[in-house]
LODO-792502 format. One line per field, with one value per residue (C-alpha): residue number from 0; residue in three letters; x, y, z. Coordinates in steps of 0.5 Angstrom, whole numbers, plus 500, padded with zeros to 3 digits. Layout:
nudren	[NUM  ...];
mivex	[ala  ...];
u	[X  ...];
v	[Y  ...];
w	[Z  ...];
***
This chain:
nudren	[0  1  2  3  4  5  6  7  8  9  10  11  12  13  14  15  16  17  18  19  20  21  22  23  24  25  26  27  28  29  30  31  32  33  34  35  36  37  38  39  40  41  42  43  44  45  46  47  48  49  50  51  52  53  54  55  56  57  58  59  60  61  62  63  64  65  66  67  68  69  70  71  72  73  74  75  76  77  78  79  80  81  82  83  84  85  86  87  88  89  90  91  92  93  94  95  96  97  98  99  100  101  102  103  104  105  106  107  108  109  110  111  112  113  114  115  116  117  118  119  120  121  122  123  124  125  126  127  128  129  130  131  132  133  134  135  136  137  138  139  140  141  142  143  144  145  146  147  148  149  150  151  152  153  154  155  156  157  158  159  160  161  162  163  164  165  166  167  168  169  170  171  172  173  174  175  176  177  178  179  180  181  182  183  184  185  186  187  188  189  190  191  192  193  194  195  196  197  198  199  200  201  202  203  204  205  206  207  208  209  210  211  212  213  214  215  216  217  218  219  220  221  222  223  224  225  226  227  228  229  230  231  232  233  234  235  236  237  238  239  240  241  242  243  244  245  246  247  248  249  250  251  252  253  254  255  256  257  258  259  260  261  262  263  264  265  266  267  268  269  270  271  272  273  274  275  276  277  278  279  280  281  282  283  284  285  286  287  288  289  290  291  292  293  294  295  296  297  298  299  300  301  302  303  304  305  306  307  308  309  310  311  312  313  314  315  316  317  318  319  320  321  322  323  324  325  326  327  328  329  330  331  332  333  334  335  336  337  338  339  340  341  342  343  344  345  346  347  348  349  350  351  352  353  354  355  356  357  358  359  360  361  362  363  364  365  366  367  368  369  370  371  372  373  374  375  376  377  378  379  380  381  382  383  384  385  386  387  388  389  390  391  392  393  394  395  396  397  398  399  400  401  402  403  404  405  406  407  408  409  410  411  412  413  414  415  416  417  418  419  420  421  422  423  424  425  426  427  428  429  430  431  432  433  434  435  436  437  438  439  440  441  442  443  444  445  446  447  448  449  450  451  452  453  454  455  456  457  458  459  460  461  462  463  464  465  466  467  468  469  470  471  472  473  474  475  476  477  478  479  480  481  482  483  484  485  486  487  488  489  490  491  492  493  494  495  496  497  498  499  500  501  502  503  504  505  506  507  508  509  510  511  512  513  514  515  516  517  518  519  520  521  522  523  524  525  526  527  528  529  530  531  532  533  534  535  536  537  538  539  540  541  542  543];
mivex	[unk  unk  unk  unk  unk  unk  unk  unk  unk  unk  unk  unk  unk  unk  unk  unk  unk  unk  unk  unk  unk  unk  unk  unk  unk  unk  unk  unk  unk  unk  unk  unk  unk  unk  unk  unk  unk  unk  unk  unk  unk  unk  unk  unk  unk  unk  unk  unk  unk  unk  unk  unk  unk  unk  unk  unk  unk  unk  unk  unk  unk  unk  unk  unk  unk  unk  unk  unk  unk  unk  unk  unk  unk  unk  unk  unk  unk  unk  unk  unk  unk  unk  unk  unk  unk  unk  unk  unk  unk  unk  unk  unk  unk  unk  unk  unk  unk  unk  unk  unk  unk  unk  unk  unk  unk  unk  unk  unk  unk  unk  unk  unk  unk  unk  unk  unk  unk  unk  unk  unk  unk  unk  unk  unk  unk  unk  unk  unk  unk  unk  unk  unk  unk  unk  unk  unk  unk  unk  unk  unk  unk  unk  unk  unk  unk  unk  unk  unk  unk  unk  unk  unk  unk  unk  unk  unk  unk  unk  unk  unk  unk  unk  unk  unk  unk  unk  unk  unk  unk  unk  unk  unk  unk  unk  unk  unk  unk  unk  unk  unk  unk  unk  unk  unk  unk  unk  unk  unk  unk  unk  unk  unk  unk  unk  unk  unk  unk  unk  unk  unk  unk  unk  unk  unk  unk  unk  unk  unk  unk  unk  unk  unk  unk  unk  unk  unk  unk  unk  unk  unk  unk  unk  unk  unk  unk  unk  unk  unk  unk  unk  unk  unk  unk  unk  unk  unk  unk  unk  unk  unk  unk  unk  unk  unk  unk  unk  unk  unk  unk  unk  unk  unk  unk  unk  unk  unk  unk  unk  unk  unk  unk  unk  unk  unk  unk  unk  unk  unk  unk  unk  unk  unk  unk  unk  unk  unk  unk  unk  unk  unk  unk  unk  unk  unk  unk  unk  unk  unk  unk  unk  unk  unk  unk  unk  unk  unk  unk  unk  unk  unk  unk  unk  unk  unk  unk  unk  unk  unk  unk  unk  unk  unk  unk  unk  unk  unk  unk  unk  unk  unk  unk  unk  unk  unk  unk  unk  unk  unk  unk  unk  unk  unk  unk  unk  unk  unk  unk  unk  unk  unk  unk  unk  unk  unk  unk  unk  unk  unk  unk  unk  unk  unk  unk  unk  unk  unk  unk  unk  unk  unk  unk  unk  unk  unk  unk  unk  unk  unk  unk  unk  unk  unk  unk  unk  unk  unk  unk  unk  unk  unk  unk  unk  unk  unk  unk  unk  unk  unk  unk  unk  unk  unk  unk  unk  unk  unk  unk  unk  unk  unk  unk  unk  unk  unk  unk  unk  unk  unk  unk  unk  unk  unk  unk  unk  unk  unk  unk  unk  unk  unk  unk  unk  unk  unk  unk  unk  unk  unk  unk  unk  unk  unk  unk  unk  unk  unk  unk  unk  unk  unk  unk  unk  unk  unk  unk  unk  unk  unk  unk  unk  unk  unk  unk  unk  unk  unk  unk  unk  unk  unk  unk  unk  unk  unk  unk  unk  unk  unk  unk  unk  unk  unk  unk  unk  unk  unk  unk  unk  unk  unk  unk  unk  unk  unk  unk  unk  unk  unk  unk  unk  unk  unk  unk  unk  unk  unk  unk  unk  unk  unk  unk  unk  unk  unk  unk  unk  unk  unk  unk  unk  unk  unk  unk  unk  unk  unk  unk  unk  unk  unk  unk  unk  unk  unk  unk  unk  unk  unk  unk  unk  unk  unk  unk  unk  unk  unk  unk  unk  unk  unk  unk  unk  unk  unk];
u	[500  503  504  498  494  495  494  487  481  478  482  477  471  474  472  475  472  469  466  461  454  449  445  451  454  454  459  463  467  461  463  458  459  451  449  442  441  434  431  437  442  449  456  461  468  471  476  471  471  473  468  470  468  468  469  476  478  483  488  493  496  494  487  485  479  474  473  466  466  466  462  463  467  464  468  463  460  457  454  452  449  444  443  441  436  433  432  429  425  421  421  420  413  411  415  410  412  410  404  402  396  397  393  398  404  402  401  408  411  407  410  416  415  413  420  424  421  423  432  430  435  441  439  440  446  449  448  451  457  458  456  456  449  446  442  436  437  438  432  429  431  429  422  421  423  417  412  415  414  407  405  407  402  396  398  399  392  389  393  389  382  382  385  380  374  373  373  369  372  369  366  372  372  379  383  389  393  400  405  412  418  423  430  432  439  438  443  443  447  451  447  442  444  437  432  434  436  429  425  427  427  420  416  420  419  412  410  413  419  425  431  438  440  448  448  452  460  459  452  453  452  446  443  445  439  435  436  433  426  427  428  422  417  418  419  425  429  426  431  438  444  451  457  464  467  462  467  469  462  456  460  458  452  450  453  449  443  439  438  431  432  438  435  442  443  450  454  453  460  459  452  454  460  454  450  454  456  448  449  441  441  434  431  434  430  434  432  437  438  445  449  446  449  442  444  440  438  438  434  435  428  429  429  434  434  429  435  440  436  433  442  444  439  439  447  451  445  449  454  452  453  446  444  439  444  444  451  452  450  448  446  445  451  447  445  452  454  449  446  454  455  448  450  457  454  449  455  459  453  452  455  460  462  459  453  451  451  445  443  449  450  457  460  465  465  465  469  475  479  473  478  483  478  475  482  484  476  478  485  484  478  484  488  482  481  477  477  475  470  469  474  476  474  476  480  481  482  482  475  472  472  470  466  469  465  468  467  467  466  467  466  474  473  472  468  464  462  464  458  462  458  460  461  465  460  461  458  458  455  449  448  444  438  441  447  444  439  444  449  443  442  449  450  450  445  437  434  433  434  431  429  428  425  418  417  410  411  419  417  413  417  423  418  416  423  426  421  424  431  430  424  423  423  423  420  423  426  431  431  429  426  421  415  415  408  412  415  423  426  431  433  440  444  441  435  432  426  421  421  415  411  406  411  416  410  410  417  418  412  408  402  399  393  387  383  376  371  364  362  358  364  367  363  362  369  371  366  368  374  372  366  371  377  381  386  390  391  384  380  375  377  377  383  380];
v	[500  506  513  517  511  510  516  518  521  516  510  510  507  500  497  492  486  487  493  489  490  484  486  485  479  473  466  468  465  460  455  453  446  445  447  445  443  438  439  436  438  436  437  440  437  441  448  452  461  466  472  477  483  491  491  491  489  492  489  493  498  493  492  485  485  479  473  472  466  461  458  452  454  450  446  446  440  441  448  443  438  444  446  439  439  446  443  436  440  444  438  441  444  438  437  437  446  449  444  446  450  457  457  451  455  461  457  454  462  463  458  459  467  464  461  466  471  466  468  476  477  473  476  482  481  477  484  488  483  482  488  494  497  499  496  501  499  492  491  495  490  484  488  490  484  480  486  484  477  478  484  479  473  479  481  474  473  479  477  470  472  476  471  466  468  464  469  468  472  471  464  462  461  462  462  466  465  467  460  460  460  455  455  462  464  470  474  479  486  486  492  489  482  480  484  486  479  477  482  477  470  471  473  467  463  463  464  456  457  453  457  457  463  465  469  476  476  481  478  471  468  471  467  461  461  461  455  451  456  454  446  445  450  447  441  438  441  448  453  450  454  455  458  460  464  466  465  458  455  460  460  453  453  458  455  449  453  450  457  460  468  471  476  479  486  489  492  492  489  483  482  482  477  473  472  471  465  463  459  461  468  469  464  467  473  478  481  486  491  494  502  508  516  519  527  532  538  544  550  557  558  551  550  549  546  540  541  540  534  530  530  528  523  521  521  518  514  506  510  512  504  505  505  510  514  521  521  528  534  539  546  554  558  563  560  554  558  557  550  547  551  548  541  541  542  537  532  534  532  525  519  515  508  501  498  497  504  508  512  511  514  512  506  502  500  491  492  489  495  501  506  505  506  512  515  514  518  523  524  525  529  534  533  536  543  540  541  537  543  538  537  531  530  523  522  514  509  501  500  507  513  518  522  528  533  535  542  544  538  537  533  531  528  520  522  525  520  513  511  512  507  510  516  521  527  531  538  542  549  551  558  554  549  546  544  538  536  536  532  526  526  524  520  511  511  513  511  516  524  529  536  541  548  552  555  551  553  551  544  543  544  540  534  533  532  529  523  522  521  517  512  517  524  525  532  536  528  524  518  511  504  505  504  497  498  503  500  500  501  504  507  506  502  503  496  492  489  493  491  492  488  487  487  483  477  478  479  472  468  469  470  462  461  455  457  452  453  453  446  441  437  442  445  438  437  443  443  437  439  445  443  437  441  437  442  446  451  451  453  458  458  464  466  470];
w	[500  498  503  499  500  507  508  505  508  506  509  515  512  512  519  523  523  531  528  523  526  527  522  518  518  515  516  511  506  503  498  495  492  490  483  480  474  471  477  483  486  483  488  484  485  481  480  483  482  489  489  494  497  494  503  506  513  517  521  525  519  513  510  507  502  504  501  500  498  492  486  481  475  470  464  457  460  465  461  455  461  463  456  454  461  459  451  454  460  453  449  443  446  448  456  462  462  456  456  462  464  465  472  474  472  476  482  482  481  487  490  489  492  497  499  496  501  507  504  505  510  507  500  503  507  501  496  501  503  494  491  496  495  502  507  504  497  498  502  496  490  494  496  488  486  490  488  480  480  484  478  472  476  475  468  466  468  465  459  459  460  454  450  453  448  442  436  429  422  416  417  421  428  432  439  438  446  447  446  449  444  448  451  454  456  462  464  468  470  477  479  479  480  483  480  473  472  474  470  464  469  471  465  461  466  467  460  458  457  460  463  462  468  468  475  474  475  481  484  484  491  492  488  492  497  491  488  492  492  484  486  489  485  478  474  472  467  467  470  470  473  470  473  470  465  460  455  456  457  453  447  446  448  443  438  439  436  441  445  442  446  449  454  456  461  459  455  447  445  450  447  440  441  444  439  434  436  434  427  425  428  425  430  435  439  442  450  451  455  454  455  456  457  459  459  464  461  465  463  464  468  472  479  481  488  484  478  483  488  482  478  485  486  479  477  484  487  488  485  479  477  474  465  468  471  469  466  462  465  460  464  461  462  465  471  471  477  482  479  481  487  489  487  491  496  496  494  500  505  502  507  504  508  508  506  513  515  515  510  507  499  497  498  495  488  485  479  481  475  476  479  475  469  473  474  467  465  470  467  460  461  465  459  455  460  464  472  478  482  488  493  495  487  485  491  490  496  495  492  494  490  492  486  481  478  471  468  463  459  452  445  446  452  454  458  453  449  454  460  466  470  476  481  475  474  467  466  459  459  453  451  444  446  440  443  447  442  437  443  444  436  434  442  440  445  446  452  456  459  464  462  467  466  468  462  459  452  451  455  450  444  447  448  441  438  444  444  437  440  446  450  456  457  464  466  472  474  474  470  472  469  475  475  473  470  464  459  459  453  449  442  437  441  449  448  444  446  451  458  463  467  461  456  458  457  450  449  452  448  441  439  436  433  433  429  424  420  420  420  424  425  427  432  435  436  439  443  447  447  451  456  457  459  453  452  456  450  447  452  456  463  466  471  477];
***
């Protein structure tokens, strides 16, 4: 450890381990040795993966980053063991899940819930322990995570009653219903490692398909106590763990061609790398959710302690780590002064330290090279005329960083074009409208910005071409994926797919039709079908 790190303001926030509250710890490391593949648990004897915390311990004038525990690390045969579980579960749409009825489907997902909420606690902790997020925030994306699955079950059973009527065109009755399409690939992002992952889990899951889920890097623990919820909640072969290097073991099984969606959270490069490894890439669907560069907008009439708040909140909540982060901040130069004295010292009254600390804002960064990369933003925006306006800007200590304000920003600059995804804030001055709109129409990515302004009549006018460039225009707030009944997408590079709760449904299955003349044959056979409950697809029962 060098004298300039040893002596940082921020050693400090690393504790001792007799200093870890109660509601904080947890037995640590955990090795887990089981992993769930067609419905059993197998005991891995293999080479196995370290996962440690972004939290360091101090130990007399040393600091040891803490082993949180370790994970299988699959060859490519226990990766095509679980593909073949997954493709032999669906069955080519024939297997027990995909043919089962919609209501019974429901019910093993509320089973499942059920068990999952009795792993809140541990859950909680092990996104502390892995990836640094506070207790608030924890609690928050397990709670979120329940009340989505819950929403899904509702929108899956509106969904069904309006699809449960018998059409009749043109002498042609039919029941047209929502068929899942197969095997699907989920992968999540480490920010949200349980809830984002999930946002595409579920909605796959309970529409018919079988799963094949790579937990995040960063996040991968936390799921552990969920394997057996999974277990015990659905039939064999319908959701199969893997575990290991992305590179060794989903190159083959994409390769394979038996993976019918690829729903994937992460970054455009790693997304593309992935599916081009399918050899049919026209039946592969896509859910992806991938980078974006939400700029904030400050106009010369905004108020500035809503701008300031809502860009506080918005660009270094869990320390910027989010795709909906406010990541450029665009302010008119007649009130640059003002909104950036307002936003230091909101900034200075943030609390930094461990995830446990109440209210905490600032902790600890996952990514094992995010602070050199951080440093490496924060230097060639300095080369390009920038100056950090923050003290303590950038000040970097272990896995903590402390935020740096960069201004003025330019076109020069990494930082300008790049998504941080972390606590570097860039601000640019604008005396022309023109020169944001014109930043978000040239930018790779479309997913959302914020606007603040009184002014009805300017607002109006900016809202009509901006919703041409990106999914949300979010007034006189931060940006956000929330609600989860609102649809999350993006334009350019940011999404492909839309996620909501109701859209999420159609995204992960495909309209399918069963459709007959009009004949006495005809009428008779479906009939029986239909007061007989024959058919779990070609049916009138009615979900309450």
């Amino acid at each position: 450890m060098s004298t300039e790190q040893s002596t940082s303001i921020f050693a400090g926030i690393f504790p001792s381990a007799d200093q870890i509250p109660e509601n904080a710890k947890l037995d640590l490391p955990i090795k887990q040795s089981q992993y769930l593949i067609n419905g059993e648990f197998r005991t891995w004897n293999g080479t196995f993966t370290k996962i440690y915390s972004p939290v360091y311990l101090k130990n007399a004038d040393n600091f040891e980053q803490v082993l949180v525990g370790e994970i299988p690390h699959y060859t490519v045969e226990e990766a095509m063991s679980a593909l073949h579980a997954a493709v032999k579960a669906y069955d080519l749409g024939r297997g027990e899940w995909p043919t089962m009825p919609v209501k019974k489907r429901i019910g093993c997902l509320i089973n499942f819930t059920e068990k999952m909420k009795t792993k809140r606690e541990e859950v909680v902790r092990l996104l502390m322990w892995e990836i640094g997020k506070s207790r608030a925030d924890s609690e928050k994306e397990f709670d979120r995570t329940v009340q989505y699955i819950y929403d899904t079950i509702d929108a899956l059973k509106e969904l069904d009653r309006t699809t449960s009527k018998i059409q009749k065109e043109e002498g042609i009755y039919a029941q047209i219903r929502r068929g899942p399409l197969g095997v699907v690939l989920c992968m999540g992002p480490y920010n949200y490692p349980l809830n984002e992952t999930f946002s595409t889990l579920i909605p796959a899951l309970i529409m018919g398909n079988s799963i094949l889920f790579k937990p995040a890097k960063y996040g991968v623990l936390l799921i552990n106590p969920l394997q057996e919820c999974f277990r015990d909640s659905f039939p064999a072969g319908v959701v199969n763990m893997l575990y290991g290097d992305g590179k060794e073991i989903i190159t083959p099984i994409m390769e394979s061609g038996k993976v019918d969606v690829f729903a994937f959270i992460g970054t455009s490069r790693v997304a593309n790398i992935i599916r081009k490894s399918h050899p049919k890439p026209n039946r592969l669907r896509a859910c992806l959710g991938l980078e974006a560069k939400n700029p904030a907008i400050i106009l010369p009439d905004a108020d500035l302690e809503i701008a300031a708040s809502e860009c506080i909140t918005g660009s270094l909540s869990f320390n910027g780590q989010r795709c909906t982060a406010l990541k450029m901040i665009f302010v008119h130069e007649s009130i640059a002064v003002p909104f950036m004295d307002l936003y230091k010292q909101k900034l200075a009254a943030l609390k930094y330290g461990m995830p446990w600390s109440e209210k905490v804002m600032l902790t600890p960064l996952p990514e094992d090279n995010k602070p050199a990369y951080l440093k490496g933003l924060i230097d060639d925006a300095k080369s390009y005329g920038a100056q950090i306006i923050n003290e303590h800007g950038g000040d970097n200590f272990l896995s903590f960083n402390y935020p740096a304000v960069l201004f003025p920003a330019n076109e020069k600059m990494r930082v300008w074009h790049e998504e941080q995804f972390g606590p570097v804030i860039p601000i640019a001055t604008f005396s022309d409208i023109n020169e944001p709109i014109t930043y978000i129409q040239n930018s790779n990515y479309g997913q959302q910005v914020a606007v603040f302004g009184t002014d009805h009549d300017k607002m109006a006018k900016l809202i009509d071409p901006l919703v041409n460039q990106v999914c949300r225009v979010n007034i006189n707030s931060q940006c956000q994926r929330g609600p989860d009944k609102y649809p999350f997408n993006g334009r350019k590079d940011s999404a492909e797919g839309t996620l909501s709760v109701q859209d999420a449904l159609r995204v992960f299955s495909i309209r399918t039709t069963v459709a007959f003349k009009d004949s006495a044959i005809n009428r008779d056979m479906v009939n029986d079908i239909l007061e007989n409950r024959k058919s779990n697809f070609l049916s009138t029962d009615y979900i309450l």
